[in-house]
C-alpha positions as CSV (number, residue, x, y, z in Angstrom):
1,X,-60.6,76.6,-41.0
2,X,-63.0,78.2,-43.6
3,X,-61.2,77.1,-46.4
4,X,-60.3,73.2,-45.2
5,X,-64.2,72.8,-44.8
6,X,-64.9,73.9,-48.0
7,X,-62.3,72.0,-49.2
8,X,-63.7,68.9,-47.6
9,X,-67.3,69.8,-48.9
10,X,-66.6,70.3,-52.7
11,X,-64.3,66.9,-52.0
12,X,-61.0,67.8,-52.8
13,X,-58.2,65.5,-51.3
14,X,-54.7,65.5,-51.4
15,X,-53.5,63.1,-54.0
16,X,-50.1,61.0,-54.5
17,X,-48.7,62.8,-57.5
18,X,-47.5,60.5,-60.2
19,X,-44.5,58.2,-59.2
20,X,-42.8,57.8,-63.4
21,X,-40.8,61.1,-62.9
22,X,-41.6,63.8,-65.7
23,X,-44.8,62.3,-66.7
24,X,-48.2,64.1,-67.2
25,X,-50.7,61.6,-67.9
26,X,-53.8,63.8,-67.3
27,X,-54.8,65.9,-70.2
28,X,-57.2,68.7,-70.9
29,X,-59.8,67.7,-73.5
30,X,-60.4,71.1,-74.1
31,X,-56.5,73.1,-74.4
32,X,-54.5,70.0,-74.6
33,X,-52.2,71.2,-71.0
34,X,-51.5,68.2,-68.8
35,X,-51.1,67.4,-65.2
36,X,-49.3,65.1,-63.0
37,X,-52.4,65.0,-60.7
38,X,-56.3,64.4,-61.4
39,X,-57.3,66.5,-59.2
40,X,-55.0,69.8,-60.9
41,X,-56.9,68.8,-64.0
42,X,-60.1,69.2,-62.1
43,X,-59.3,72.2,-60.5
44,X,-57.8,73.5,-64.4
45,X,-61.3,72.5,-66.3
46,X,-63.2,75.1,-64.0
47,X,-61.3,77.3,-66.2
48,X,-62.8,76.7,-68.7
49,X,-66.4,75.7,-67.4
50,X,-66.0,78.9,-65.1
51,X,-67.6,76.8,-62.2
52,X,-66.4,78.9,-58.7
53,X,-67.1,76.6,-55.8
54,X,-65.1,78.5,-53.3
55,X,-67.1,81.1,-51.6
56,X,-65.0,83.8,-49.4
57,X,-67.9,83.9,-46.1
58,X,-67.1,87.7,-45.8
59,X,-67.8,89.4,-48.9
60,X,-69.4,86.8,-51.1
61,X,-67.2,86.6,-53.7
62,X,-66.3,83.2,-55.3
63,X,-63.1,81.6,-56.7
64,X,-62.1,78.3,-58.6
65,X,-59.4,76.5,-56.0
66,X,-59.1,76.4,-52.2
67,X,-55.6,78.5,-52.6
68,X,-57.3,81.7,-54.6
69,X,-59.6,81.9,-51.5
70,X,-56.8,81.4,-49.0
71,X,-55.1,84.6,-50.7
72,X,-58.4,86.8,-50.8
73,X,-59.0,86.0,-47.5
74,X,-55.7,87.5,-45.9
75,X,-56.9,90.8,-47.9
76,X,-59.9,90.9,-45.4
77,X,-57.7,89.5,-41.8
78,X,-54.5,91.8,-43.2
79,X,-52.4,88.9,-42.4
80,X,-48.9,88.7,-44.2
81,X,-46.7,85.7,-43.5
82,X,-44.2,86.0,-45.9
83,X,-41.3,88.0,-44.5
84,X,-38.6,89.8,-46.2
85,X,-35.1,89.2,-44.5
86,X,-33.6,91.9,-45.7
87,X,-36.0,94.9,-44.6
88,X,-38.6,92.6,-42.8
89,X,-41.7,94.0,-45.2
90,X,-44.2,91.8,-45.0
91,X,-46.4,90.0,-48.4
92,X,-49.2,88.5,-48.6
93,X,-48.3,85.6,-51.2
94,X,-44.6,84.1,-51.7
95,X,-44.8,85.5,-55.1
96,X,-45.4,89.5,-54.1
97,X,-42.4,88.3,-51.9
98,X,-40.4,86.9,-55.0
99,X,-40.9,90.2,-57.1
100,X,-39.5,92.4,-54.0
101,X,-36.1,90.1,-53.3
102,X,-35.4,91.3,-57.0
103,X,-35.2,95.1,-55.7
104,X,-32.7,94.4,-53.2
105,X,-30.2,92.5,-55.5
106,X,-28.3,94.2,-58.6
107,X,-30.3,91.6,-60.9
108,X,-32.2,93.9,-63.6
109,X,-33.2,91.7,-66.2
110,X,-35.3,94.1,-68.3
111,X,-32.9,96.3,-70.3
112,X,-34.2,99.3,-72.7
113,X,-33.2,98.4,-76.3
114,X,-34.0,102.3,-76.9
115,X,-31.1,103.8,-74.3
116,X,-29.8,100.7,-72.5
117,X,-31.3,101.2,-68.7
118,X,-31.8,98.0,-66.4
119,X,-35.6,97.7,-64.6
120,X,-35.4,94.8,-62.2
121,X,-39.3,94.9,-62.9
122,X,-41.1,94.3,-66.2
123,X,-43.8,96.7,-64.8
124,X,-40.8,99.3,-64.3
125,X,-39.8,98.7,-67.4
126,X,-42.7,98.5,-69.5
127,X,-43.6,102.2,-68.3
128,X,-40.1,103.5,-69.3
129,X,-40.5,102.2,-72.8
130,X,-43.7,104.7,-73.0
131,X,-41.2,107.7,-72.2
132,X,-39.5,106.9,-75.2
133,X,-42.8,106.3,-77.5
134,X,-43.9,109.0,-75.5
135,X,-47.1,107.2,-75.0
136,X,-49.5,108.3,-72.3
137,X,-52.5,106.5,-72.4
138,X,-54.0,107.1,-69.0
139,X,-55.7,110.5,-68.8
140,X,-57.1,112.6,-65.7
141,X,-60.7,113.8,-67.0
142,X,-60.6,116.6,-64.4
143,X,-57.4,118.6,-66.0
144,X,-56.7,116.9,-68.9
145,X,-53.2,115.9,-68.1
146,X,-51.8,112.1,-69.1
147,X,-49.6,109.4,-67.7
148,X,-47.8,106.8,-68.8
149,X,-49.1,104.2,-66.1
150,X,-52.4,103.7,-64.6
151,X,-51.0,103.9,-61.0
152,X,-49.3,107.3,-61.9
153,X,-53.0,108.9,-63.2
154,X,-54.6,107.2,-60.0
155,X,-52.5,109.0,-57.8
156,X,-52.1,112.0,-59.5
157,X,-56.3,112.0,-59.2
158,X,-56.0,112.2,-55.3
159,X,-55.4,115.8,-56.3
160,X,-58.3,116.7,-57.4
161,X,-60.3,114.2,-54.8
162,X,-58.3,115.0,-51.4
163,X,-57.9,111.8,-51.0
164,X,-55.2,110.8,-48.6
165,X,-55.6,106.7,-48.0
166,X,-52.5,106.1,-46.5
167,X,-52.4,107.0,-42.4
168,X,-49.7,107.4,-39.8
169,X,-49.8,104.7,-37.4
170,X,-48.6,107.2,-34.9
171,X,-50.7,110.4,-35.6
172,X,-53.2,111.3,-37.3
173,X,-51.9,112.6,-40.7
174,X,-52.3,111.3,-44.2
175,X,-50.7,111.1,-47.2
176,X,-51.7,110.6,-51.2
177,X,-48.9,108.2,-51.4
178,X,-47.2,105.6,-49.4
179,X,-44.0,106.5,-50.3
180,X,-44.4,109.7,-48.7
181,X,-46.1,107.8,-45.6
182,X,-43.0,105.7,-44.9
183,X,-40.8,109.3,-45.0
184,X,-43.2,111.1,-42.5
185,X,-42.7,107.7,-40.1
186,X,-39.4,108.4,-40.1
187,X,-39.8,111.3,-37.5
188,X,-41.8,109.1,-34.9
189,X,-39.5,105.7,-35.5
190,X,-36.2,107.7,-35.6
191,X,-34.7,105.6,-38.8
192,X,-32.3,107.6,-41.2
193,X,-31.5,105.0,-43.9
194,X,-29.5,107.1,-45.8
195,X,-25.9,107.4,-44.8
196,X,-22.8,109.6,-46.5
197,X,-19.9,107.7,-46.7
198,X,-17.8,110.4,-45.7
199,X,-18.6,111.5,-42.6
200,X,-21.2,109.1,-41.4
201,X,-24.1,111.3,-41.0
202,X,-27.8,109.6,-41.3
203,X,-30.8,111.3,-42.8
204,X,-34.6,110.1,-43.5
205,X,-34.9,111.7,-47.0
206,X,-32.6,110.5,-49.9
207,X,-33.0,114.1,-51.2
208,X,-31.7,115.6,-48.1
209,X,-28.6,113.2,-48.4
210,X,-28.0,114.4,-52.0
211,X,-27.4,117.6,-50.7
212,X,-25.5,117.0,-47.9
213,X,-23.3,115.5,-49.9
214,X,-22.6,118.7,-52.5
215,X,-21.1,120.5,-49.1
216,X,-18.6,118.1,-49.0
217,X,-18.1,118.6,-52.7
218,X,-18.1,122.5,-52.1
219,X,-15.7,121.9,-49.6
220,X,-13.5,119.8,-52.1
221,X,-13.4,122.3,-54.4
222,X,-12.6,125.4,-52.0
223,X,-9.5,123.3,-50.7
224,X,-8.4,122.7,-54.4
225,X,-8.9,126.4,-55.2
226,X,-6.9,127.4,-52.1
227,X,-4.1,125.0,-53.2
228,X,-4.2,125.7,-57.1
């Protein structure tokens, strides 16, 4: 409701895009793009003018379309309406969405030129091409020690600061990273997502599959040595 009212006040209306297929007949005097609708030029030029006329009523801070301010404002309300059918994750924008589909399907456009390996993520793959350079540009100032990726240094820093952001929604403990979150909520919710296909058996951690798995190997080999 916020954002229709502002909407309404800074007089932006829907428009009927133009009907000659493929043409663009409104032009930026100032980069040369164009735009099938005057209005997407209008909203373009505060690009350039840097005018903001959308105001977010919770924390004050401004944006240059009606859409920019829809996004912020699910940051504040949580809300995420764009689903995942595949593990039901939620997003808060169809693109966020968009980038995660790529991790569940074998598409991995990004390929090293250095050794060949597939990154379904430029961001992935970006930071792999630093292992090879062996650029580490992001340095804790506490200990000295360097990353390759910004994220990496800014968890690796919850070290020194105890800080543990990410909480059970069953209990009260906390974790430095999400990824170990979503393993401790294993225990309460009862999922084991990793499965051996030779025996059937489920566990929570990946790691604990891994070595599940090298009995069965151990096995193997102590029935081929009792043969041979």
């Amino acid at each position: 409701m916020e954002v229709k009212q502002q909407r309404h006040e800074v007089n932006e209306v829907e428009e009927e895009p133009c009907k000659i297929k493929g043409e663009q007949p409104f032009t930026c005097p100032q980069c040369g793009k164009s735009f099938r609708l005057k209005g997407t030029l209008k909203r373009h030029m505060r690009i350039h003018t840097g005018e903001k006329l959308y105001t977010c009523p919770q924390c004050g801070k401004s944006f240059v379309d009606a859409s920019s301010l829809s996004y912020h404002l699910r940051i504040h309300s949580g809300e995420k309406p764009f689903n995942c059918d595949q593990c039901g994750k939620k997003f808060i924008s169809s693109s966020n969405l968009k980038k995660h589909l790529i991790f569940h399907s074998d598409e991995k456009p990004h390929v090293c030129s250095y050794c060949g390996k597939s990154f379904s993520s430029l961001y992935g793959y970006k930071c792999h091409l630093k292992t090879h350079n062996e650029v580490r540009d992001h340095m804790c100032f506490e200990c000295g020690k360097s990353f390759t990726a910004a994220v990496h240094l800014k968890q690796h820093q919850r070290i020194h600061t105890g800080e543990k952001p990410y909480k059970c929604s069953y209990c009260d403990k906390s974790f430095t990273q999400s990824v170990n979150l979503k393993t401790h909520e294993r225990i309460h919710t009862g999922e084991k997502p990793y499965h051996c296909t030779q025996c059937g058996k489920s566990f929570t951690q990946s790691g604990t599959l891994v070595t599940h798995i090298k009995k069965h190997c151990s096995v193997s080999k102590c029935f081929l040595d009792s043969v041979f």
